[in-house]
KEDRENTOR-65217 format. One record per residue: x, y, z of N, C-alpha, C, O in turn; residue number from 1. Coordinates in nm, 4 decimals. Example, Ala and Ser with C-alpha at 12.3 -4.5 7.8 and 13.67 -1.06 7.14 Angstrom:
% residues 2
n_u,n_v,n_w,ca_u,ca_v,ca_w,c_u,c_v,c_w,o_u,o_v,o_w,kolvo
1.3190,-0.5690,0.7800,1.2300,-0.4500,0.7800,1.3200,-0.3300,0.7800,1.4236,-0.3319,0.8465,1
1.2850,-0.2250,0.7080,1.3670,-0.1060,0.7140,1.2900,0.0030,0.7870,1.3409,0.1138,0.8039,2
END
This chain:
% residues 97
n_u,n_v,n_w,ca_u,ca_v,ca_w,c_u,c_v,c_w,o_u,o_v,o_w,kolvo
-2.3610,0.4694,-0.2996,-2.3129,0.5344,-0.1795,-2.1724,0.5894,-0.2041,-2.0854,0.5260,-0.2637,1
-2.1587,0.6971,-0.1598,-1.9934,0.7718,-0.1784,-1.9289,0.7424,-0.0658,-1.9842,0.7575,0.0431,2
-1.8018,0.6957,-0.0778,-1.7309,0.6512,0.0335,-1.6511,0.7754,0.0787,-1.5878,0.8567,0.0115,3
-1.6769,0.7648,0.2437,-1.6282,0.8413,0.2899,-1.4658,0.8517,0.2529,-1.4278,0.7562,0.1851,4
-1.3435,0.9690,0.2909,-1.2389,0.9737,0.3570,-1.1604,0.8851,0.3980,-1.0484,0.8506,0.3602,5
-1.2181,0.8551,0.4674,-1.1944,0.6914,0.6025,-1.2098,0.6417,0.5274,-1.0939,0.6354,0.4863,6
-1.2983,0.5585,0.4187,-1.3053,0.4640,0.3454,-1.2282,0.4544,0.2020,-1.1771,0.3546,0.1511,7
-1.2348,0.5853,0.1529,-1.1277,0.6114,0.0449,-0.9492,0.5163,0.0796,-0.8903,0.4230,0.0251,8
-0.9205,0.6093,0.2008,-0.8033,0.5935,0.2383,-0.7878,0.4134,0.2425,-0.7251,0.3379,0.1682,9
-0.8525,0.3928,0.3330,-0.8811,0.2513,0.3753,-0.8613,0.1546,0.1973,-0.7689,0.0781,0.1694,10
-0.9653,0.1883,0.1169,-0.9546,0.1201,0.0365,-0.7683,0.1064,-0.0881,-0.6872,0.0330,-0.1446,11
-0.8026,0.2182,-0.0615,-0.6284,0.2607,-0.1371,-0.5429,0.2119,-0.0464,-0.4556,0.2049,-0.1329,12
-0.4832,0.1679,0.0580,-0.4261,0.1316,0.0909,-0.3892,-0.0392,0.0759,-0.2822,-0.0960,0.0541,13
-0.5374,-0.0951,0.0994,-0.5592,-0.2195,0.0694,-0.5004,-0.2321,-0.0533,-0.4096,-0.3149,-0.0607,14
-0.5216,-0.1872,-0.1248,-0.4895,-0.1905,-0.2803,-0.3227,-0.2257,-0.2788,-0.2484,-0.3154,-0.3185,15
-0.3139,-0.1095,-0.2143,-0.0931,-0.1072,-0.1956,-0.0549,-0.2017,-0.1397,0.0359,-0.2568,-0.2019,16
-0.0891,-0.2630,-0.0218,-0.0574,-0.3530,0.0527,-0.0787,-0.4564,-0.0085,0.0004,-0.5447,0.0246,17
-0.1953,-0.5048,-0.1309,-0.2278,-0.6015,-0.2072,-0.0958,-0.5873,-0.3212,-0.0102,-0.6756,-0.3269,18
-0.0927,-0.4989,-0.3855,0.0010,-0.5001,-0.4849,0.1457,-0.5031,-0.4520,0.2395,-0.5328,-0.5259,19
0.1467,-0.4669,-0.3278,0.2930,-0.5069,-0.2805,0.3485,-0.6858,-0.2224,0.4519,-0.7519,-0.2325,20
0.2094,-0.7062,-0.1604,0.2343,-0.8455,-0.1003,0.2677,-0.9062,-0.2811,0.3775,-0.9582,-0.3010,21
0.2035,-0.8984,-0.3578,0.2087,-0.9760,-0.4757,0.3526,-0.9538,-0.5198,0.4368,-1.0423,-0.5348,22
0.3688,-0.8241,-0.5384,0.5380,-0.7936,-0.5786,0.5896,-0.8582,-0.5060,0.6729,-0.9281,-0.5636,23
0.5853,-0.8754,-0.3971,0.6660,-1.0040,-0.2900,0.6902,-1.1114,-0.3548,0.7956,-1.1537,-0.4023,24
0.5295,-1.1762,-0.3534,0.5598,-1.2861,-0.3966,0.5893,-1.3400,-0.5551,0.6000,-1.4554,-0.5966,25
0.5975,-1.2196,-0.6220,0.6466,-1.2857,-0.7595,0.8108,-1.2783,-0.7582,0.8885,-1.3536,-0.8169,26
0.8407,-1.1676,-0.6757,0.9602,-1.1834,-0.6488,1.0680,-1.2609,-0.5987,1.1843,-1.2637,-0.6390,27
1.0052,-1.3346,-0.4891,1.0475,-1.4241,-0.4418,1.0469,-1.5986,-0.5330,1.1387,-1.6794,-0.5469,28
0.9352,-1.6021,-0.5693,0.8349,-1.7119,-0.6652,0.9679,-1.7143,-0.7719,1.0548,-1.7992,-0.7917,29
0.9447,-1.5957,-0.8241,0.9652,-1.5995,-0.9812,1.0996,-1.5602,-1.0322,1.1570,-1.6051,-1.1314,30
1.1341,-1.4833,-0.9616,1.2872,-1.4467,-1.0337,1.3938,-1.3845,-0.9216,1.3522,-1.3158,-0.8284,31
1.5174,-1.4110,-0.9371,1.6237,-1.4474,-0.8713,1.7138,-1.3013,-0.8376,1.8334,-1.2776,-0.8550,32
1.6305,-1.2369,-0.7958,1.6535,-1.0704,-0.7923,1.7624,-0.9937,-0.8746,1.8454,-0.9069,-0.8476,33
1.7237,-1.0681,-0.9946,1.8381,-1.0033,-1.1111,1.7396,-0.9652,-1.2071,1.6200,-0.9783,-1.1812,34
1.7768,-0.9228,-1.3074,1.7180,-0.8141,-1.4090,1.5910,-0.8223,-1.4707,1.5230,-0.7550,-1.5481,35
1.5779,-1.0059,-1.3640,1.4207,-1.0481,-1.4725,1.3135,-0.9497,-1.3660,1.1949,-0.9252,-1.3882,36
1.3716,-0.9173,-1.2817,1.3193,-0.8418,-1.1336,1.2674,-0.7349,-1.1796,1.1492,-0.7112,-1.1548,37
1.3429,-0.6489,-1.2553,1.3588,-0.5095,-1.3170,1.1890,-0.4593,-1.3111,1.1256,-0.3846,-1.2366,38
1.1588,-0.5338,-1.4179,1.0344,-0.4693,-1.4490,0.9404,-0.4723,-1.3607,0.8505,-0.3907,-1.3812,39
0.9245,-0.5693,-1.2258,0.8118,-0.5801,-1.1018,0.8546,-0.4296,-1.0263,0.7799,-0.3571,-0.9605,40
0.9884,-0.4104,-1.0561,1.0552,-0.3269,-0.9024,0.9862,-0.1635,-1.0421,0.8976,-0.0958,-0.9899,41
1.0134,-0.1316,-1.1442,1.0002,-0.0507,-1.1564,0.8203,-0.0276,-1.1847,0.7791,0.0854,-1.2112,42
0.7647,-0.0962,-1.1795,0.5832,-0.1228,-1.1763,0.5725,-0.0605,-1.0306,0.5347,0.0543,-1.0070,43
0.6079,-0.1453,-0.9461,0.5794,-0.0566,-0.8041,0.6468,0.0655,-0.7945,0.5602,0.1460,-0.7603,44
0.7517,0.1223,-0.8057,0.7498,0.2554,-0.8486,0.6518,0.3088,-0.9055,0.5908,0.4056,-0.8601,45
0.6286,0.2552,-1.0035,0.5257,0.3134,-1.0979,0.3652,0.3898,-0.9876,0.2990,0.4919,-0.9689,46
0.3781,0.2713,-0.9538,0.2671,0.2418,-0.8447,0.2453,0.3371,-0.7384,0.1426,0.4015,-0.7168,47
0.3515,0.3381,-0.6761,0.3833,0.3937,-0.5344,0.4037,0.5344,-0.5700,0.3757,0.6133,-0.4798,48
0.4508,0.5904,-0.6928,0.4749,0.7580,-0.7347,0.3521,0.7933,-0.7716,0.3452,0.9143,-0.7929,49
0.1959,0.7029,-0.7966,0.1161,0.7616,-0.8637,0.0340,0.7829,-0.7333,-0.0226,0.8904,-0.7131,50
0.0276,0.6768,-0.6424,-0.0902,0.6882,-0.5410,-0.0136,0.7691,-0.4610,-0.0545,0.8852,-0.4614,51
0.1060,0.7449,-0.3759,0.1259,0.8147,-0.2445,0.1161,0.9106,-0.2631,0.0403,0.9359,-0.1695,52
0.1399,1.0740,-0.3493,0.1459,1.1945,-0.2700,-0.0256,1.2125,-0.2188,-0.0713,1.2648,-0.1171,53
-0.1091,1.1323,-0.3590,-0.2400,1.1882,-0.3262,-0.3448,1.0919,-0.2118,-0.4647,1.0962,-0.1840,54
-0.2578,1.0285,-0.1776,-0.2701,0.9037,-0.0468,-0.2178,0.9633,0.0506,-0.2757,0.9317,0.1545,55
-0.0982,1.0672,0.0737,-0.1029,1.1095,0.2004,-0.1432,1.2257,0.1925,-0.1448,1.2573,0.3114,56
-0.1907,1.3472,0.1145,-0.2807,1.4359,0.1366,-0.4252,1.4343,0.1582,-0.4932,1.5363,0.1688,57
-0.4684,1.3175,0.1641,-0.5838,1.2715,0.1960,-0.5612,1.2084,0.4258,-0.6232,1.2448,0.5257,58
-0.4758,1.1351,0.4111,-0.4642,1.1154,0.5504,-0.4307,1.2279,0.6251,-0.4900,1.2536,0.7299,59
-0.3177,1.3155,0.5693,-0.2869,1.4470,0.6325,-0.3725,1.5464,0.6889,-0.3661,1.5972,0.8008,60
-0.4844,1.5752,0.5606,-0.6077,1.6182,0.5667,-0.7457,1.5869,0.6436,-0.8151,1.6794,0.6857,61
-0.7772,1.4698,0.6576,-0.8549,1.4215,0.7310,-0.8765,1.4348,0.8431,-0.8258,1.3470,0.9129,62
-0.9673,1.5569,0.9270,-0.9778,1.5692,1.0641,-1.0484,1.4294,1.1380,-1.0189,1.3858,1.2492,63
-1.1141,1.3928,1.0763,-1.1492,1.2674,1.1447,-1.1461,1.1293,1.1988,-1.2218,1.0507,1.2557,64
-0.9890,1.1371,1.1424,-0.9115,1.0374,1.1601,-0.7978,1.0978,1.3122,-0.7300,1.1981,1.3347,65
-0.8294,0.9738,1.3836,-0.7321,0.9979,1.5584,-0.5780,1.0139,1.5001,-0.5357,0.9741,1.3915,66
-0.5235,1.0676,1.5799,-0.3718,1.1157,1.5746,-0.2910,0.9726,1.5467,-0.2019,0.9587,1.4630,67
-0.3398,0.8744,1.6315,-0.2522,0.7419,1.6242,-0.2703,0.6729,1.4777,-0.1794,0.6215,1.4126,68
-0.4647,0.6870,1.4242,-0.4509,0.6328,1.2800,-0.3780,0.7040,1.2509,-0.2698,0.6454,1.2538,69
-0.3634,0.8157,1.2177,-0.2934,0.9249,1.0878,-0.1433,0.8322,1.1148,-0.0821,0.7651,1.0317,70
-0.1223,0.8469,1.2074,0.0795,0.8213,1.2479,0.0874,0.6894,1.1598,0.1611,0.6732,1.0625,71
-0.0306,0.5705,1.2290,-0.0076,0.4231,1.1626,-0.0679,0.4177,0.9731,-0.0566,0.3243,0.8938,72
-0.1201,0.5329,0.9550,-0.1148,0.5333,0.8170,-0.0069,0.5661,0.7213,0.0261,0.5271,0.6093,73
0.0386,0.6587,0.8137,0.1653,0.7143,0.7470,0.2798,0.6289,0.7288,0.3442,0.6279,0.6239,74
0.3117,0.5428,0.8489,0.3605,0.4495,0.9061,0.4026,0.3483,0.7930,0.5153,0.3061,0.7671,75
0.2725,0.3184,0.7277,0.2519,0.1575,0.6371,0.3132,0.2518,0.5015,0.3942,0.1887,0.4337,76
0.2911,0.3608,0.4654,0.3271,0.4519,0.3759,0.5121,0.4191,0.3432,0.5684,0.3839,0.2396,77
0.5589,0.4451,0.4618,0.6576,0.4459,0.4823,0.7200,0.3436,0.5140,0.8405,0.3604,0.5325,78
0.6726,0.2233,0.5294,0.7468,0.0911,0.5489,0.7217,0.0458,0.4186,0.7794,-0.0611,0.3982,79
0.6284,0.1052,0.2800,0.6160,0.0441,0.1594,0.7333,0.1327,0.0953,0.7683,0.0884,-0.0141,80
0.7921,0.2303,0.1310,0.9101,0.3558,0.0475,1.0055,0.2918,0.0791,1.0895,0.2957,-0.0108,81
1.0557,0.1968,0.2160,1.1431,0.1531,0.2467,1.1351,0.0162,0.1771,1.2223,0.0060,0.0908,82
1.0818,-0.0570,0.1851,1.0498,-0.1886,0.0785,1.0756,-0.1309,-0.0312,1.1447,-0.2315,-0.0468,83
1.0877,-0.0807,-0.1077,1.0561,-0.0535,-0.2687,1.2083,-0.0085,-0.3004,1.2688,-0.0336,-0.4046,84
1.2758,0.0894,-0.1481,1.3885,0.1307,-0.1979,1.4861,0.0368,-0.2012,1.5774,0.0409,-0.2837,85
1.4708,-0.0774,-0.0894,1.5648,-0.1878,-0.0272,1.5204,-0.3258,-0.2047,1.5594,-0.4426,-0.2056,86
1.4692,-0.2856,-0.2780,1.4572,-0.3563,-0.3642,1.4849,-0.3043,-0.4819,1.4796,-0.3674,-0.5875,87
1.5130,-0.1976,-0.4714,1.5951,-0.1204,-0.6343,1.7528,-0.0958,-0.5647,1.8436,-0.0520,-0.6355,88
1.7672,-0.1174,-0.4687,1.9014,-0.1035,-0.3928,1.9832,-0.1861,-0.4496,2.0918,-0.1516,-0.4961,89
1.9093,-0.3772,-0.4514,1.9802,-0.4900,-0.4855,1.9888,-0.4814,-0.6116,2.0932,-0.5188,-0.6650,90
1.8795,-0.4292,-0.6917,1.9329,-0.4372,-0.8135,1.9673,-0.3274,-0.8909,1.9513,-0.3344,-1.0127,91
2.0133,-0.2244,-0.8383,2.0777,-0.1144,-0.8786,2.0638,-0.0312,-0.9178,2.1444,0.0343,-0.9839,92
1.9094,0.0053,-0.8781,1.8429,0.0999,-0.9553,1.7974,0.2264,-0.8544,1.7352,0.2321,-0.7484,93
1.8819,0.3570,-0.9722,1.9083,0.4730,-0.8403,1.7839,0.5501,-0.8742,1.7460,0.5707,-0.9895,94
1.7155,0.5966,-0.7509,1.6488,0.7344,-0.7655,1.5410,0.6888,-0.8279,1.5027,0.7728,-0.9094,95
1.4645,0.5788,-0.8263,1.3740,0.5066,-0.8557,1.3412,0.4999,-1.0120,1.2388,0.4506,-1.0593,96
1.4338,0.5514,-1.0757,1.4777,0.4784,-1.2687,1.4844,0.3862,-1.2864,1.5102,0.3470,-1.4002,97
END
């Protein structure tokens, strides 16, 4: 079965929200938000530059998605850009390098 749009999106997101909760918690778990950090914070970069543009041209696009999903998709989009930046912030890493 080919997954719809709706389900594409849906699944990619899960994915982000999975790979981010984990960056959480290794972060927190594992290292002391100094340089051993480095390499989790620049993985989700990694992460977050490969899926989002083609993660929100897919929600953007989607007529079949209600005005309020699109907003709360965009939404989680954007509370993961703000997480990612507030964590290369502490450790000093500009412009997502």
């Amino acid at each position: 079965m080919i997954p719809t749009t709706i389900q594409a999106i849906r699944q990619l997101l899960s994915v982000a929200i999975l790979l981010t909760s984990l960056l959480t918690v290794i972060t927190f778990g594992g290292c002391q938000l100094g340089e051993s950090c480095r390499p989790y914070i620049e993985s989700e970069r990694g992460i977050y530059d490969a899926l989002v543009p083609e993660l929100r041209r897919y929600i953007e696009a989607d007529t079949l998605l209600l005005p309020e999903h699109r907003e709360l998709e965009l939404l989680l989009i954007e509370d993961w850009r703000e997480g990612l930046q507030a964590f290369e912030e502490l450790l000093g890493i500009e412009d997502g390098q």
